[in-house]
Steps between C-alpha positions, in 0.01 A plus 500: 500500500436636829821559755516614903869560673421505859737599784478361791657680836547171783504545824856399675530118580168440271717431150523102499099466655417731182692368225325112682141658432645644170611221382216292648230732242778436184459130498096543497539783234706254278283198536160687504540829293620410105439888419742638689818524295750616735519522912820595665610566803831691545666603854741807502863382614578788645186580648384104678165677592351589186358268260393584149218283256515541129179346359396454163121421370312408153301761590298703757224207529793260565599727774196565635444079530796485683429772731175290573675122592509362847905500534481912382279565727668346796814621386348895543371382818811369677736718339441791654654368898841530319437795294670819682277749261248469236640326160566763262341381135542617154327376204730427227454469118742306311650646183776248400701176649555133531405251690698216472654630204169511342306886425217529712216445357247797404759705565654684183885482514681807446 
């Protein structure tokens, strides 16, 4: 498996145009990307402006064919008019958890 968190600082007034485009480049990832396992998008209640994504891939070649589709790449491209600073990414590897109530799979569960 092969995970990203990304945070996301908005600029004010830009929340409900990102979380459109957001949620625009979800429905392509679920009907055109079977590898990726998880892809969630979380806003902070307390802070409206920032926006965290949890993903979750089979692997780094899944990854890297998602970074590569149309509605990725026009997501990167139109993102950043909202984006206040430059997304903040950290590569992630799973060690243990559920999905569903089902372990993740090729990941050993502690």
């Amino acid at each position: 498996m092969y995970g990203l968190v990304v945070r996301f600082k908005l600029l004010d007034g830009h929340e409900a145009a990102f979380d459109a485009l957001a949620s625009k480049t979800l429905h392509s990832i679920e009907a055109e990307e079977p590898r990726t396992a998880v892809y969630l998008t979380h806003r902070l209640p307390a802070t409206p402006g920032v926006r965290i994504f949890y993903e979750l891939y089979d692997d780094i070649d899944a990854f890297e064919a998602h970074e590569r589709t149309a509605h990725v790449r026009r997501f990167l491209e139109e993102r950043s008019q909202h984006l206040r600073a430059d997304p903040e990414v950290w590569v992630v590897e799973p060690t243990a958890g559920l999905v569903r109530q089902r372990p993740l799979p090729g990941v050993a569960q502690l």
